[in-house]
N, C-alpha and C positions, 0 to 999 in steps of 0.2 A: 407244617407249612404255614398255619394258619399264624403261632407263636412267631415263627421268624419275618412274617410280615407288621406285626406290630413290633415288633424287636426296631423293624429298619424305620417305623413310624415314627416309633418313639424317640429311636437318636437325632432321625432329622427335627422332633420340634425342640429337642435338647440343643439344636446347633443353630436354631433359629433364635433361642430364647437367650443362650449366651451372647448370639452378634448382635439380639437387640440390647442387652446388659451392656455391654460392651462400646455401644453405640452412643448410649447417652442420649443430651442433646445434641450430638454432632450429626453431619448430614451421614458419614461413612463410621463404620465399627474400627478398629486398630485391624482387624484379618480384611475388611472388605477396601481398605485404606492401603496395605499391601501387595492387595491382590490388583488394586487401582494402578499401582504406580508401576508394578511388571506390567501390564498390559498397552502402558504410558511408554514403555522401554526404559527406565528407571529399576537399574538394582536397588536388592535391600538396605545396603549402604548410601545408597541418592534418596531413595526413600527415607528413610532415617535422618537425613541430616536435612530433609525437607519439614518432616515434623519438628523437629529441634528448634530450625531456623521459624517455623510458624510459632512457634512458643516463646522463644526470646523477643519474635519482634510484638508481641502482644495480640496476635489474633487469637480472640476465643475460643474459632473452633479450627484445632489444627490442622484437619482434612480441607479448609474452608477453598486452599488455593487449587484443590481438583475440581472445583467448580465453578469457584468465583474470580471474576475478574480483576475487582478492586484489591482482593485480599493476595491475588498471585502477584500483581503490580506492588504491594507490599514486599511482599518474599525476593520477586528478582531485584529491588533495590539496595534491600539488606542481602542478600549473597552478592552485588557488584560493590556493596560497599567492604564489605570482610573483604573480597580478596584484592581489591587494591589496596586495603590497608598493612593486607599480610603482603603485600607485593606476589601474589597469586594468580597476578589476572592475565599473564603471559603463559602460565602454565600450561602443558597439556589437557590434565586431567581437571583444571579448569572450564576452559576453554569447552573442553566437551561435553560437563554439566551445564553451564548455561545453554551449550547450543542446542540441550533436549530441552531445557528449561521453555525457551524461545519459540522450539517448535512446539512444542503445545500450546505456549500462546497464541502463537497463528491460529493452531484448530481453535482452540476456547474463541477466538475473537470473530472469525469466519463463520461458526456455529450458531453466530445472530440469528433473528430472522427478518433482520434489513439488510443483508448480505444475501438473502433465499427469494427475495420480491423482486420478479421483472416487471415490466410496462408492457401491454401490449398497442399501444395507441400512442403517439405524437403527441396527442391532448396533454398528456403528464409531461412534456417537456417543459421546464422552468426557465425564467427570466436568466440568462446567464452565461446559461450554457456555451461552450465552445464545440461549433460546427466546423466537420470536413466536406466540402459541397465537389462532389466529382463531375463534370460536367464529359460526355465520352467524346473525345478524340478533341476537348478542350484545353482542359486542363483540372487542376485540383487546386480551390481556393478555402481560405479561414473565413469564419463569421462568427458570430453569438447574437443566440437570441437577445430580442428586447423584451418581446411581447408575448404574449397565447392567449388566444381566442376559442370560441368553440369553428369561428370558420377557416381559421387561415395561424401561420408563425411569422410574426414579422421579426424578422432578421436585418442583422448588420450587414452592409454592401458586402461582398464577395471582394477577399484580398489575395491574389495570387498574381500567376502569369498573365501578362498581356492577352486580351481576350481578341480574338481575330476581328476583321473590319467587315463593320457589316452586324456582328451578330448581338443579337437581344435577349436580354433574361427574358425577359415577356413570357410567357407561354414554352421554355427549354424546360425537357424533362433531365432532374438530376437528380443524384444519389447522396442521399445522406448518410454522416458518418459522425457519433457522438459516446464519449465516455458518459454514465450515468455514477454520479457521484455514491458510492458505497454500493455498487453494486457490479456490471459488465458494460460490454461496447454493446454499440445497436447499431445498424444499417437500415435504411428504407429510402424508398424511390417514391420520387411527387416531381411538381410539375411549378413553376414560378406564376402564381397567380397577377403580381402586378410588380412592376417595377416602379416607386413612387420615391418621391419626399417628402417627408414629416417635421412641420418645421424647419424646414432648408437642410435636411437631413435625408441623405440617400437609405431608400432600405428598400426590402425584396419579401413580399409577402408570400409564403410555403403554402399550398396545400396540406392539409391533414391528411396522416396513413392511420390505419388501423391493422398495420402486416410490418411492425417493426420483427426485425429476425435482433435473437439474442445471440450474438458472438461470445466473444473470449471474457472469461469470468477473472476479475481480478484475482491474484494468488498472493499478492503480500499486500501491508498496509502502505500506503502513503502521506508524506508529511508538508505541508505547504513551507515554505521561507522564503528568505530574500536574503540569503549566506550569500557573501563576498565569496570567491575561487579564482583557484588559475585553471586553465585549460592547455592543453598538451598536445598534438598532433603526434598521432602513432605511426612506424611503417607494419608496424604488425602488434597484434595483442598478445602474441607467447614469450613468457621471459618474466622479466620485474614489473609485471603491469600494478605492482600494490608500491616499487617501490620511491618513495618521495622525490621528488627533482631538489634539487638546491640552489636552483635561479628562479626569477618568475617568468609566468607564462602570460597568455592572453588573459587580461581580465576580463573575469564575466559574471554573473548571478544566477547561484541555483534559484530556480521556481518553485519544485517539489521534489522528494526524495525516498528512494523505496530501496528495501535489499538487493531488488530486481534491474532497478534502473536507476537514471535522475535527468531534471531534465534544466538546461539551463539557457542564460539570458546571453547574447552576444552582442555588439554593434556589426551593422553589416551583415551582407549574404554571407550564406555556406550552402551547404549538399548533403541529400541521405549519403551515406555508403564511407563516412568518414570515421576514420577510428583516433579515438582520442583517449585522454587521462585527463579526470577531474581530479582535483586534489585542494583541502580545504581542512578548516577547521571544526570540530562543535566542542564548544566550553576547550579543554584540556587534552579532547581527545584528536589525532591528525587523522583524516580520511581519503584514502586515495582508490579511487576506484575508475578501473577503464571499459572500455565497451567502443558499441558502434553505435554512429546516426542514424537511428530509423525513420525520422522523420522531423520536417521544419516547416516553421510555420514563420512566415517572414511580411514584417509591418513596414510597408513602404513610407506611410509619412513620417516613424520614426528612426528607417532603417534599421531595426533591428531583426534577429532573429531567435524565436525559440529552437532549440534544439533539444528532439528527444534522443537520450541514450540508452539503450539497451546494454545492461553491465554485462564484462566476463562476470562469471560466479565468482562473487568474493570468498576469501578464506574465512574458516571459521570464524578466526577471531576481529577482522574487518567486519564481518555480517553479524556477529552480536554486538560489533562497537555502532551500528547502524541503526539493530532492530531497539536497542537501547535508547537512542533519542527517538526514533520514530513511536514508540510506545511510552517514551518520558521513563521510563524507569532507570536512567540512569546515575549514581549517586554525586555526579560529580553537576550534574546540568545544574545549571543557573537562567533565571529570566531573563532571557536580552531581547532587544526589540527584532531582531531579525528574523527568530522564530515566531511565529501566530501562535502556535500547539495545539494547531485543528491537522489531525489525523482524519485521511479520505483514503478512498479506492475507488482510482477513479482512471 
């Protein structure tokens, strides 16, 4: 008994001592680098031609892109550059390695931990920010902060519906509604401390909360721009919603853009509950992606309105031609002024 328990001893520090051999100076051994990439959902074959591709494109340690972000933004550039060169990138069997490729990017990039930090106080709101102010059996108006104090938010006038006659921010209790850049939504309820001007400037001082509720946590990255597009009016989203129009449409300007959604510039009123097709360019590649209006936020001195779109699911190979510029790794992007390449979640 005694013998075959140093037996099973001895082989395990025999199997320690080969995966540290083994290991080098890399973070993972070639067995623990395997064992990574099934558990990744990556066969021994995707595995293998990730090692490969870590090695030709010159990272040192070829396990680097199971943990590093800089070194996997390496790797998906050099595998979108091979198979557009092989003319590959329409493939199946393409197409479904990058799309696992992509989704570990997501975990690796969401695994932050400024993606894991909520706020629980008002106090942490920033200069900037874009407010939804619900006012009940009012209406629902836009705003952004200006300011932040320890006493009070001073905010942008409230831009929405016609407010009934008669009534005062003064002292109305409303609901706040704000995305938190790289992070989730918040809600909270305060109360309009003053209705003033600053500088011949209309604004609305908030009470501070310290009972913000954390809402719905972003699930993909977003990318700021100011891309030219056409817009499309749907009578339904099933069918050819990827597939291109051949006349133009409303022009309009994306604002930001996610796997998930995008949200864009129009002249003039619109309405949630509209279904549409955005369809546009980045660099070389055409992007057409449709959805509905969930929501608008519409600027009366300029007439214009944002509109958010909540995509149908793109197809594979739409949704990596997507996560591709939203994460810059794609081989073919060029610098133009319309992109920023400030990635948020917001």
């Amino acid at each position: 008994m005694l013998v075959n328990l140093l037996l099973i001893i001895v082989i395990i520090l025999l199997f320690i001592t080969l995966t540290m051999l083994l290991r080098g100076n890399r973070r993972f051994s070639l067995l623990e680098f395997y064992a990574r990439g099934k558990e990744l959902g990556f066969n021994l074959k995707e595995s293998r031609a990730i090692m490969d591709m870590s090695k030709i494109t010159g990272i040192q340690d070829p396990t680097a892109p199971f943990w590093s972000i800089r070194e996997l933004d390496m790797l998906i550039k050099a595998f979108d550059k091979r198979f557009r060169q092989e003319g590959k990138d329409r493939d199946r069997e393409s197409i479904q390695f990058m799309e696992k490729i992509y989704e570990f990017r997501k975990k690796l990039e969401f695994s932050q931990n400024k993606y894991k930090a909520g706020i629980a106080s008002s106090r942490f709101i920033r200069s900037n920010q874009r407010l939804r102010i619900l006012v009940q059996g009012v209406g629902v108006y836009s705003s952004t902060v200006i300011d932040s104090n320890e006493r009070y938010l001073v905010v942008s006038y409230p831009v929405g519906a016609r407010v009934p006659v008669g009534f005062q921010w003064k002292g109305s209790r409303i609901s706040v509604y704000f995305w938190r850049q790289e992070d989730a939504a918040y809600v909270f309820d305060t109360y309009v401390l003053e209705d003033l001007r600053i500088r011949d400037i209309p604004v609305l001082q908030l009470g501070h909360s310290e009972a913000l509720l954390r809402t719905q946590k972003r699930k993909s990255l977003r990318i700021r721009s100011r891309m030219p597009a056409y817009m499309y009016l749907l009578n339904r989203l099933e069918g050819a919603y990827e597939k291109p129009e051949r006349v133009p449409g409303l022009k309009c300007i994306i604002q930001d853009l996610s796997e998930d959604g995008v949200s864009v510039l129009i002249g003039g009123k619109s309405k949630p509950g509209l279904m549409v097709k955005v369809q546009f360019y980045l660099d070389d590649d055409q992007l057409v992606m449709s959805g509905t209006v969930k929501g608008n936020e519409y600027d009366v001195e300029k007439n214009q309105s944002l509109l958010h779109i909540e995509a149908v699911k793109p197809s594979p190979r739409m949704r990596n031609l997507i996560r591709s510029h939203v994460y810059n790794t794609s081989s073919s992007a060029k610098k133009t002024a319309e992109l920023d390449g400030k990635a948020f979640s917001v």
